[in-house]
N, CA, C and O atoms as a DFTB+ gen file, in Angstrom:
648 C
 N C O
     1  1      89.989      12.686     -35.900
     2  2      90.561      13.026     -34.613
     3  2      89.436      13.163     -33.592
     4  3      88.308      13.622     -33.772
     5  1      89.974      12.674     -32.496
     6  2      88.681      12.899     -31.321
     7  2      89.661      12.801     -29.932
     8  3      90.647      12.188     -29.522
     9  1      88.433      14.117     -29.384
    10  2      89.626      14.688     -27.999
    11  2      88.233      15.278     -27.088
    12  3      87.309      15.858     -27.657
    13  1      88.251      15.085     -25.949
    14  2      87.554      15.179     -24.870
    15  2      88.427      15.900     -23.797
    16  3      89.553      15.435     -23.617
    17  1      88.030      17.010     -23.043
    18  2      88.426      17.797     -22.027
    19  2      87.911      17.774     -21.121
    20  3      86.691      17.934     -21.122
    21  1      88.595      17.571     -19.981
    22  2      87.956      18.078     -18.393
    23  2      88.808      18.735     -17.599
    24  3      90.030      18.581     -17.577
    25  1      88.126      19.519     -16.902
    26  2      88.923      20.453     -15.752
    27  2      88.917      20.064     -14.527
    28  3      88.580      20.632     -13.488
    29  1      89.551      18.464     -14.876
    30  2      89.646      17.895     -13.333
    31  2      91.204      17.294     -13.624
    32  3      91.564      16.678     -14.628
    33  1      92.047      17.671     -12.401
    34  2      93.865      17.094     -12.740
    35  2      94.528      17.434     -11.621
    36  3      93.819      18.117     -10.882
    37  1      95.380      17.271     -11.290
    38  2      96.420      17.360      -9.977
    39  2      95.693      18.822      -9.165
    40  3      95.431      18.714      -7.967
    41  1      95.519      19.610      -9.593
    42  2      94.917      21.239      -8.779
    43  2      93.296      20.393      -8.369
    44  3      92.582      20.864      -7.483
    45  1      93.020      19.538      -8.892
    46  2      91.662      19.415      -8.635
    47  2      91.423      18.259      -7.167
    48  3      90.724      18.237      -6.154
    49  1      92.465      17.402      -7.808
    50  2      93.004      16.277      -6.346
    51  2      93.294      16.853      -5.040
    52  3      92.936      16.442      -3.936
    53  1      94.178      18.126      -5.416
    54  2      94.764      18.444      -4.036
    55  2      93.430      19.700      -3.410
    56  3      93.351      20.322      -2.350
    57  1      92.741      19.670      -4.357
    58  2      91.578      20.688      -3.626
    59  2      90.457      19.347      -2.828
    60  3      89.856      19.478      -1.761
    61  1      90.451      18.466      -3.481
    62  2      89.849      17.169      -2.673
    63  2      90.282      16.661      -1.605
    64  3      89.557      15.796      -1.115
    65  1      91.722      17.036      -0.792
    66  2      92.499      16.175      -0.117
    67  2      92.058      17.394       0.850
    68  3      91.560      16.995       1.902
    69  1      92.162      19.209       0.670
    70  2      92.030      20.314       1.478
    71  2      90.461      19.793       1.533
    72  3      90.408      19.187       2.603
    73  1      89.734      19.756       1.186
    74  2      88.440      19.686       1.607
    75  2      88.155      18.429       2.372
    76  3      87.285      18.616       3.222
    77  1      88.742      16.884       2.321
    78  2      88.775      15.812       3.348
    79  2      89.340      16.485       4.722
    80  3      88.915      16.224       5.848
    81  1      90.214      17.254       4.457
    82  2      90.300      17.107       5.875
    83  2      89.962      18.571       6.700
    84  3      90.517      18.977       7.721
    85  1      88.741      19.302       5.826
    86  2      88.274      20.727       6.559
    87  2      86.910      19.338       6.792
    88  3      86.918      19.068       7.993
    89  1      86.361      18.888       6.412
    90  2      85.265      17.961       6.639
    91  2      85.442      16.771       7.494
    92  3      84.568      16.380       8.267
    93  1      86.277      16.359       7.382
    94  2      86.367      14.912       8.179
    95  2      87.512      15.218       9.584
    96  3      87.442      14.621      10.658
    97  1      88.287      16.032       9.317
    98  2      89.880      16.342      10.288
    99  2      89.754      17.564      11.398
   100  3      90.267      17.691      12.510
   101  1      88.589      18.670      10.410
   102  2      88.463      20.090      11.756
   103  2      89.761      20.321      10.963
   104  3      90.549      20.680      11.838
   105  1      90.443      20.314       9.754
   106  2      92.321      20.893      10.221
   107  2      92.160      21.729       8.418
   108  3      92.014      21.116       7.360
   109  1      92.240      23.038       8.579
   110  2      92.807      23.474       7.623
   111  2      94.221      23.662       7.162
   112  3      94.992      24.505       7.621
   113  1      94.485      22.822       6.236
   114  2      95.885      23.203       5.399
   115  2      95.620      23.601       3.982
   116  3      94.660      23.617       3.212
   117  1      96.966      23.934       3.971
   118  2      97.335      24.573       2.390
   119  2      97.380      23.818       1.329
   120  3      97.227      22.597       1.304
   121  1      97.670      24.794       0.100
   122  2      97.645      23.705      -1.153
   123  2      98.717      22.688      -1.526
   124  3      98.635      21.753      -2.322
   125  1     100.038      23.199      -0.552
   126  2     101.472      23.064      -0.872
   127  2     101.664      21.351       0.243
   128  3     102.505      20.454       0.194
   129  1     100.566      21.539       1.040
   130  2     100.059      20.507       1.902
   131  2      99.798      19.543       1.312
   132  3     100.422      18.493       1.158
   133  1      98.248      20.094       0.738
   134  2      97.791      18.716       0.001
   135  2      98.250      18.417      -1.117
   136  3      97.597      17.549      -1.695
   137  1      99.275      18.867      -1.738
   138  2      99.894      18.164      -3.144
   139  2     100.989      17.423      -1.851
   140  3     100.276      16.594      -1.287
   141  1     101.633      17.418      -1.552
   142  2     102.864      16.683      -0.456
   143  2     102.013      15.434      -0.168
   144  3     101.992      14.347      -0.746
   145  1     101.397      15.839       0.766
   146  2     100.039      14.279       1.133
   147  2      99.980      13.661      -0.517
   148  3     100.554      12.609      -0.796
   149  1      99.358      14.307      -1.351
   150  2      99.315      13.447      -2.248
   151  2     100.259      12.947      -3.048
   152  3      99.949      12.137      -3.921
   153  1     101.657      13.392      -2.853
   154  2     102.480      12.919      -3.331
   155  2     103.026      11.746      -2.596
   156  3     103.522      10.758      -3.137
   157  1     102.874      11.965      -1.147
   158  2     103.548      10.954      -0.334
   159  2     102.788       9.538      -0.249
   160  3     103.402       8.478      -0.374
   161  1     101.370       9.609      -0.021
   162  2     100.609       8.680       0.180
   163  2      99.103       8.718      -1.048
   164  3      98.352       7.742      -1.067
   165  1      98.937       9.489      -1.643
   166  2      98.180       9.425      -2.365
   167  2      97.967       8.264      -3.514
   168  3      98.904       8.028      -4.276
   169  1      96.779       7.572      -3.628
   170  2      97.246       6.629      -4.458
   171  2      95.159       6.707      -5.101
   172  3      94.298       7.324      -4.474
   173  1      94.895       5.905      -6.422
   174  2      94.318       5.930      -7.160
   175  2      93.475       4.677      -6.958
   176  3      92.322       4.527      -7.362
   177  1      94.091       3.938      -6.385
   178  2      93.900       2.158      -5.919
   179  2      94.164       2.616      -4.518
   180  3      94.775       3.544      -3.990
   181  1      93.312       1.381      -4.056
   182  2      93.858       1.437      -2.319
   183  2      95.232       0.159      -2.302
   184  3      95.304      -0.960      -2.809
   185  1      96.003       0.809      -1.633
   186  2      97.734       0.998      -1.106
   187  2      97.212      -0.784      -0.720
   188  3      96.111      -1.010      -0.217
   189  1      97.983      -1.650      -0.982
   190  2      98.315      -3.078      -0.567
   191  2      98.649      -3.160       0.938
   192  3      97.991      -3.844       1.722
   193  1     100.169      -2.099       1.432
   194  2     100.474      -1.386       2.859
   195  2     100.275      -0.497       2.822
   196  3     100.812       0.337       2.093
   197  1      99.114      -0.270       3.875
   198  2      98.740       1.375       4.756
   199  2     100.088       1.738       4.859
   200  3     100.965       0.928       5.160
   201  1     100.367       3.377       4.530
   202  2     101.536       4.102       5.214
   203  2     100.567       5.271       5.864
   204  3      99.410       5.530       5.533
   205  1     101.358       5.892       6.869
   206  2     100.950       7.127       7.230
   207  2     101.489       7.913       7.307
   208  3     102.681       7.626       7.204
   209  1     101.317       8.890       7.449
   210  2     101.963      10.194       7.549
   211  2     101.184      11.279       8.449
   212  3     100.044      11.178       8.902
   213  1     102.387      12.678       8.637
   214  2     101.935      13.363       9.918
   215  2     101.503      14.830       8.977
   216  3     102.107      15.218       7.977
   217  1     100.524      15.365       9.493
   218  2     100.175      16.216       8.607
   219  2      99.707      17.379       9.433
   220  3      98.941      17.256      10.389
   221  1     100.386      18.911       8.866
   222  2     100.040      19.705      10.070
   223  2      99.384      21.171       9.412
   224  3      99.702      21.834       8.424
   225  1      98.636      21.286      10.142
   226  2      97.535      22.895       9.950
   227  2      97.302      23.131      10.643
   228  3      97.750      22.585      11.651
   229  1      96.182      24.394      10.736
   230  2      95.429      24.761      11.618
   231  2      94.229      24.055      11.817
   232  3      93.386      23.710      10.989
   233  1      94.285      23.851      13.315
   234  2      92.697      23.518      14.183
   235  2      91.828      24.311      13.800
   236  3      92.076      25.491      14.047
   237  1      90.088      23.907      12.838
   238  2      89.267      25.126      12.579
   239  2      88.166      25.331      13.841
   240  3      87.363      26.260      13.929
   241  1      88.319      24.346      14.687
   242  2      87.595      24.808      16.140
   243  2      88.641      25.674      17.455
   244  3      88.007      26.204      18.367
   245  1      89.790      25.747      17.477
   246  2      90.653      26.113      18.343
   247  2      91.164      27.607      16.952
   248  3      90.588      28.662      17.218
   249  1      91.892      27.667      15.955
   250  2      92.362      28.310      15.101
   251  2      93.965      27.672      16.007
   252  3      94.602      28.638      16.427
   253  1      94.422      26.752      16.230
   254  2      95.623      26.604      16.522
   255  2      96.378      25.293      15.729
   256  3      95.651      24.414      15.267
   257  1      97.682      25.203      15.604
   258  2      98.047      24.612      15.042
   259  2      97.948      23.304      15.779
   260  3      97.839      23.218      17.003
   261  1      98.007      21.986      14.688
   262  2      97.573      21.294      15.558
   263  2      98.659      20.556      14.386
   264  3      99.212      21.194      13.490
   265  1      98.829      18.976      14.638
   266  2      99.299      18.050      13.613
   267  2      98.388      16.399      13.967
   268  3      98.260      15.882      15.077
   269  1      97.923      15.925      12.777
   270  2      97.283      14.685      12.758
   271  2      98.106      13.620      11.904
   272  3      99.045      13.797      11.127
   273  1      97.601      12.724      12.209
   274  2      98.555      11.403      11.529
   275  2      97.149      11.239      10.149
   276  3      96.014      11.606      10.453
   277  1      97.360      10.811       9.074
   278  2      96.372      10.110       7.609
   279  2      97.274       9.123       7.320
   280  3      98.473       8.939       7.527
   281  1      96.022       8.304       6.573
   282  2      96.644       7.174       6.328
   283  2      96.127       6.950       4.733
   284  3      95.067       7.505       4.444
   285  1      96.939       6.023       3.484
   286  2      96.931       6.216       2.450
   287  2      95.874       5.718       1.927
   288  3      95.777       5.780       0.702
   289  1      94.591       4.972       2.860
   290  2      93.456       4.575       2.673
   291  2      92.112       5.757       2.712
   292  3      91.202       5.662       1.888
   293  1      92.125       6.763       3.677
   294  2      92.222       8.146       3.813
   295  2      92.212       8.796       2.299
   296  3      91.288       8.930       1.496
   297  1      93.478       9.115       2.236
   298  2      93.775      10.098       1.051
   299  2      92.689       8.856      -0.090
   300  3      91.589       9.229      -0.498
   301  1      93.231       7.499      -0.427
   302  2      92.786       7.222      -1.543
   303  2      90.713       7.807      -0.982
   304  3      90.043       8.793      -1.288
   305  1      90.564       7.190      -0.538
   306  2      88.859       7.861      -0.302
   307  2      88.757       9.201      -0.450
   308  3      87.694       9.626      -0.902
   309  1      89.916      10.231      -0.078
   310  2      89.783      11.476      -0.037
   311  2      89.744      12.153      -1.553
   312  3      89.499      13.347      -1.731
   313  1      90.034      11.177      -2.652
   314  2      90.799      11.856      -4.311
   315  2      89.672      11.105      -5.041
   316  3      89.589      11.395      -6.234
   317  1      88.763      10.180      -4.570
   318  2      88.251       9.201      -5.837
   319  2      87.330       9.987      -6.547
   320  3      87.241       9.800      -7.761
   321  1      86.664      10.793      -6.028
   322  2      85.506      11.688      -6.859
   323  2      86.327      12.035      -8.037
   324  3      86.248      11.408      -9.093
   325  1      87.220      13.170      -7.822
   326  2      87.985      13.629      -9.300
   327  2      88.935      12.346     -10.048
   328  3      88.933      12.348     -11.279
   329  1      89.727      11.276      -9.347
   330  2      89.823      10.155     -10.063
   331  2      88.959       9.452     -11.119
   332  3      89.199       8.937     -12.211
   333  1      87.659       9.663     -10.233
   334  2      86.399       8.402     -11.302
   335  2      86.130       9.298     -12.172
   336  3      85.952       8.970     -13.345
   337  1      86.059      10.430     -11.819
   338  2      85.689      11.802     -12.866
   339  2      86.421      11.671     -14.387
   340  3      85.880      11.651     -15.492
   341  1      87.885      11.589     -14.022
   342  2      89.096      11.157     -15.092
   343  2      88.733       9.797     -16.029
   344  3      88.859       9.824     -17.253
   345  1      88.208       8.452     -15.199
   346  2      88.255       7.216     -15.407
   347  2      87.137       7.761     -16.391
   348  3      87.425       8.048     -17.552
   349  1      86.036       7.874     -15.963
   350  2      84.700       7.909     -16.903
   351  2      84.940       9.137     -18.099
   352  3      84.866       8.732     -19.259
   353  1      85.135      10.159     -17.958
   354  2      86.290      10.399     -19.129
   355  2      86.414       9.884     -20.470
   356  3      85.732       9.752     -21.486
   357  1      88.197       9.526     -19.810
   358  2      88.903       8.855     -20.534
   359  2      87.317       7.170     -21.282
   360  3      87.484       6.562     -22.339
   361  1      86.270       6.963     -20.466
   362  2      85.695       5.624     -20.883
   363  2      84.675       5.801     -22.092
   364  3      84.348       5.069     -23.026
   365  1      84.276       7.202     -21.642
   366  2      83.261       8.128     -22.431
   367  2      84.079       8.040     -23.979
   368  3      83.496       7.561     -24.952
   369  1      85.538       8.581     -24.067
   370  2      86.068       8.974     -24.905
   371  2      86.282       7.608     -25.977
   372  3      86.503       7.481     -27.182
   373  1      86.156       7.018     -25.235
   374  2      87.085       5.474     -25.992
   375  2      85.987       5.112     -26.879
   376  3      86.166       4.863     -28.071
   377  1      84.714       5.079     -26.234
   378  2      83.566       4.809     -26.693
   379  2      83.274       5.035     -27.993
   380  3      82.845       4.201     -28.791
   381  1      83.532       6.264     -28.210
   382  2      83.341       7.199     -29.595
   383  2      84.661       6.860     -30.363
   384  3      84.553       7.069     -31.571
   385  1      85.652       6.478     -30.037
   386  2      86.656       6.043     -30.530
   387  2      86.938       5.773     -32.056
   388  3      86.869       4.553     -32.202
   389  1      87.236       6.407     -33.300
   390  2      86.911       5.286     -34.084
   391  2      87.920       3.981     -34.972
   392  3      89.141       4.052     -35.115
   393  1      87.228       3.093     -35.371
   394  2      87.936       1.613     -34.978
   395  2      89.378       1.783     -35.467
   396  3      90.209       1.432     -34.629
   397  1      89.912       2.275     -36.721
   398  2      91.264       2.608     -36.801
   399  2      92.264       2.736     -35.470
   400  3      93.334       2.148     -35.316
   401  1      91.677       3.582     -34.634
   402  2      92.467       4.309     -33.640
   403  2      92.199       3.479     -32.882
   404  3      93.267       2.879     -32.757
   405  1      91.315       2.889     -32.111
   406  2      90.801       1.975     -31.544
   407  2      92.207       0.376     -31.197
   408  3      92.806      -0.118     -30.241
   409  1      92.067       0.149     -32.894
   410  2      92.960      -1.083     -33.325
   411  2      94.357      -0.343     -32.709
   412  3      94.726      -0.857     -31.654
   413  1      95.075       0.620     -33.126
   414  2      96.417       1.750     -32.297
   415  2      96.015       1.400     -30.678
   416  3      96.916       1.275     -29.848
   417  1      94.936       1.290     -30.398
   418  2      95.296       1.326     -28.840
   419  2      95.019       0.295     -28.219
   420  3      94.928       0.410     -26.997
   421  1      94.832      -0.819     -28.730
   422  2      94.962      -2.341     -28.364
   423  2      96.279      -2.266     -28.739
   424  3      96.816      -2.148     -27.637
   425  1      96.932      -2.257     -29.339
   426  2      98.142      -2.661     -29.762
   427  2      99.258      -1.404     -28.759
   428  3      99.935      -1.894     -27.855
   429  1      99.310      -0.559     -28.899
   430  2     100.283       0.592     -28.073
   431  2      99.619       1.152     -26.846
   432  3     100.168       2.060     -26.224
   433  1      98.400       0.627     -26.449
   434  2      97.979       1.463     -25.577
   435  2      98.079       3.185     -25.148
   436  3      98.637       4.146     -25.677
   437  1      97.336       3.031     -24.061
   438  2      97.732       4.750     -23.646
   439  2      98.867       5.433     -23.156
   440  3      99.535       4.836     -22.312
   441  1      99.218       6.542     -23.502
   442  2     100.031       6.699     -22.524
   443  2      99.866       8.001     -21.791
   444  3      99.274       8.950     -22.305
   445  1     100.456       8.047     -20.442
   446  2      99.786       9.041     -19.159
   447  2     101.300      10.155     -19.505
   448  3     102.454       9.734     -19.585
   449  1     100.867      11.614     -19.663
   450  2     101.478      12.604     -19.575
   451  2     101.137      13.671     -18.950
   452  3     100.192      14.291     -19.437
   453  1     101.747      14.185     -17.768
   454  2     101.650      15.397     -17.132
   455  2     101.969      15.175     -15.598
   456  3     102.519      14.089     -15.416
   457  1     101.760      15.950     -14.392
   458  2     102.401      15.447     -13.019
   459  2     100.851      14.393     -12.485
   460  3     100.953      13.555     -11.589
   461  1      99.921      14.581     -13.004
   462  2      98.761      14.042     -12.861
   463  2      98.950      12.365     -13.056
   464  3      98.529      11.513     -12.273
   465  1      99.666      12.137     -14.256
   466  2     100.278      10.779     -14.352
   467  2     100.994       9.841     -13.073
   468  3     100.848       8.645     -12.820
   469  1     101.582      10.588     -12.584
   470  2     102.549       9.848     -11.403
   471  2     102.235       9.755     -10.258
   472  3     102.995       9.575      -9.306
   473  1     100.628       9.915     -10.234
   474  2      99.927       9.684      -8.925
   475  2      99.812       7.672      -8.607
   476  3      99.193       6.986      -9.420
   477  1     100.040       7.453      -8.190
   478  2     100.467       5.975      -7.494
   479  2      99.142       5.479      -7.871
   480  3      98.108       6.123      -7.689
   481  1      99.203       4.312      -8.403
   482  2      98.424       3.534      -8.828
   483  2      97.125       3.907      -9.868
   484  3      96.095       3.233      -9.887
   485  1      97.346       5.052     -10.695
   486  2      97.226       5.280     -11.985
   487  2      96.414       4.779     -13.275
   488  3      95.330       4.815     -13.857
   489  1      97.994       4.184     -13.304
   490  2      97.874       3.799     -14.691
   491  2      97.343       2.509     -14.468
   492  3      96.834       2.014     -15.474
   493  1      97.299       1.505     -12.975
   494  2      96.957       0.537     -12.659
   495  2      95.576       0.503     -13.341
   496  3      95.104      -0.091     -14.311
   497  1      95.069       1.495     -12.321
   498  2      93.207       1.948     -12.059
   499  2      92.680       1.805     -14.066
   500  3      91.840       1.015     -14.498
   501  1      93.275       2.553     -14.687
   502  2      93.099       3.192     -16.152
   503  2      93.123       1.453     -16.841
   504  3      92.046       1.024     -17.254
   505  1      94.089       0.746     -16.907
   506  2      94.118      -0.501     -17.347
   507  2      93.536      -1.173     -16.590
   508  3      92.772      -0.421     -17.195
   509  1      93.106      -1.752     -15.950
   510  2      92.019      -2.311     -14.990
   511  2      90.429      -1.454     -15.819
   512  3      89.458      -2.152     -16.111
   513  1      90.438      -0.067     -16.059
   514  2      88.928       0.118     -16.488
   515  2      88.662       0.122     -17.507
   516  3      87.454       0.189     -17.734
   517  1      89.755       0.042     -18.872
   518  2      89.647       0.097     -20.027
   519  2      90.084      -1.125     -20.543
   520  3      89.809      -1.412     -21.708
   521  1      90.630      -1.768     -19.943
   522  2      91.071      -2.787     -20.695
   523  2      91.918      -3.063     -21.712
   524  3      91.867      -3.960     -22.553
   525  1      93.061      -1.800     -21.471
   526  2      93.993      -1.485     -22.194
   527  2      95.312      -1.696     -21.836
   528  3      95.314      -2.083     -20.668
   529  1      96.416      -1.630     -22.270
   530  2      97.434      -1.207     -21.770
   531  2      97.935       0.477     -21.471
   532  3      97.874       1.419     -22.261
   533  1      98.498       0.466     -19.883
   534  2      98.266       1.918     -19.874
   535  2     100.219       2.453     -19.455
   536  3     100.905       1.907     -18.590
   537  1     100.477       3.109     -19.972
   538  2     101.898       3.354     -19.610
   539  2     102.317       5.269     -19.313
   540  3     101.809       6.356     -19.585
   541  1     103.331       4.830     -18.723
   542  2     103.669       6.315     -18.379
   543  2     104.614       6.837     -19.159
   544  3     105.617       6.140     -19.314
   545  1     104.553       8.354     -19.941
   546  2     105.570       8.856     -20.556
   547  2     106.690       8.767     -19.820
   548  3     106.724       8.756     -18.589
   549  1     108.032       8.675     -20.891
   550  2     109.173       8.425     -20.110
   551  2     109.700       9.820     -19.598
   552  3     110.788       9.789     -19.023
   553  1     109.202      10.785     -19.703
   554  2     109.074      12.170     -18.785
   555  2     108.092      12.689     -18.560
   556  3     108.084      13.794     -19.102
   557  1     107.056      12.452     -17.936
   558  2     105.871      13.090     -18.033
   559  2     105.123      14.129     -17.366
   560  3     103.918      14.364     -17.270
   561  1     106.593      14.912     -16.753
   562  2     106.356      16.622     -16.399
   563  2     106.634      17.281     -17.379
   564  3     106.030      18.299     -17.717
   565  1     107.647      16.752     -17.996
   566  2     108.177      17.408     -19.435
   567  2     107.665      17.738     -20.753
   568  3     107.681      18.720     -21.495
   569  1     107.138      16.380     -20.772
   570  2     107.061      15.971     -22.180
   571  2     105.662      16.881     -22.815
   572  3     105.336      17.027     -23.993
   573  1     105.024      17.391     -21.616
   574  2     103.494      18.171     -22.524
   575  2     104.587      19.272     -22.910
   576  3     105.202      19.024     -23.947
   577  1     104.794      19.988     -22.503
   578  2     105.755      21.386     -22.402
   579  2     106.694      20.922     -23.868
   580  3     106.634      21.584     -24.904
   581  1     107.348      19.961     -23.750
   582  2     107.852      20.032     -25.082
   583  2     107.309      19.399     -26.080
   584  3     107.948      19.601     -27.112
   585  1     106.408      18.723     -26.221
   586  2     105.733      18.428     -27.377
   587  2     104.441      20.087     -27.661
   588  3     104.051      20.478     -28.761
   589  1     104.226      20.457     -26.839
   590  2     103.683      21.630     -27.071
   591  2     104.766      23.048     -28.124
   592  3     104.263      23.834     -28.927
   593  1     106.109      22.977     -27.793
   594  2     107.115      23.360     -28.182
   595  2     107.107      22.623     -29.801
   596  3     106.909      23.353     -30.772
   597  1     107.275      21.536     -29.932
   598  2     107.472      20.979     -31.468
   599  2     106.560      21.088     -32.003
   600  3     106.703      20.580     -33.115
   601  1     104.936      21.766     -31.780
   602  2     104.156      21.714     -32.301
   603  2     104.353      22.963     -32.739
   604  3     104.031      23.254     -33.890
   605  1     104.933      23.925     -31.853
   606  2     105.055      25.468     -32.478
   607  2     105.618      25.505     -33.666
   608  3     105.298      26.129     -34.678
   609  1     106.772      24.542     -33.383
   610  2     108.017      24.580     -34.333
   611  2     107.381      24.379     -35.458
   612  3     107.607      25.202     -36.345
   613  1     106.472      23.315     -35.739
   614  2     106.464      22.888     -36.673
   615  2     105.069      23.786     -37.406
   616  3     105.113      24.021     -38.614
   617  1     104.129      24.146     -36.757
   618  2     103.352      25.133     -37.088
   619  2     103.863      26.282     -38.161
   620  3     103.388      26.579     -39.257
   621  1     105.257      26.944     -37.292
   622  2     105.576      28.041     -38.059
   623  2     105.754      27.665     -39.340
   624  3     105.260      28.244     -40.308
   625  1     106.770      26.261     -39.392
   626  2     107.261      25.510     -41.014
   627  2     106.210      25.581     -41.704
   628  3     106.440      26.290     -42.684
   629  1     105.071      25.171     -41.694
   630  2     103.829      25.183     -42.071
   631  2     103.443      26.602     -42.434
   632  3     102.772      26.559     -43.465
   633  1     103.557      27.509     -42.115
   634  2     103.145      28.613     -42.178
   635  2     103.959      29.477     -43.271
   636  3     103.542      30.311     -44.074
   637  1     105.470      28.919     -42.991
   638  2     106.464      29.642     -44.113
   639  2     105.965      29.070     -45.220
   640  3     105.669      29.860     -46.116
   641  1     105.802      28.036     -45.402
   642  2     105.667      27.066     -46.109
   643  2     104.800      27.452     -47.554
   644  3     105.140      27.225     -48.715
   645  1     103.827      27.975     -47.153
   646  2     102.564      29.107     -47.510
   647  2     102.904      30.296     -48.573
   648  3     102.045      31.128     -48.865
């Protein structure tokens, strides 16, 4: 078995998107902000069509509210640090891989679980750097939460078991 951790994931994106725009915008917003931005326009790849969107905080030279327009070229520049962070990762990990498991993931590829998954253009970025096939759980807000659950379950069996 081989498993690699980082403390970079959706809380880490939307602290990248609040810090683009205390640096580049003058505009402080919230966290509830930058997960929305990144839900709306956030993407992993740069967007084929620019969209924009209107985005509103406080002015940090006035302290007044102000609202600015971003655009999904923006956000993608605004997330790539903790993105490539993920990519190299996940590239680090593969590396050490060994070939058994290896052969499993040419054949089934990866698959993306958690809200971190459903960031727009993804799983694109991940297959494009690995050279894998990369897919999304068919619930993948859910599915950690309950496979975390069947692991209990099955722990305890294990334990009676004894």
């Amino acid at each position: 078995m081989l498993s690699r951790s980082v403390r970079v994931a959706g809380d880490e994106v939307d602290e990248a998107i609040i810090s683009y725009f205390k640096k580049e915008r003058n505009l402080l917003i919230g966290e509830r902000t930058a997960e929305e931005t990144k839900i709306r326009i956030g993407s992993a790849l740069p967007e084929k069509e620019e969209k924009t969107i209107e985005v509103k905080g406080r002015d940090l030279s006035t302290g007044l509210p102000k609202t600015v327009k971003v655009s999904s070229g923006e956000m993608h520049e605004a997330i790539k640090s903790p993105i490539n962070i993920i990519v190299n990762l996940i590239k680090d990990t593969l590396e050490d891989t060994p070939a058994e498991l290896s052969a499993d993931l040419v054949d089934r590829g990866i698959i993306l679980v958690g809200g971190g998954a459903l960031l727009s253009g993804l799983p694109e970025l991940l297959s494009k750097e690995t050279e894998l096939p990369v897919n999304l759980a068919p619930d993948p807000l859910t599915c950690v939460v309950l496979g975390a659950g069947t692991y209990l379950e099955e722990l305890e069996k294990i334990k009676q078991r004894k």
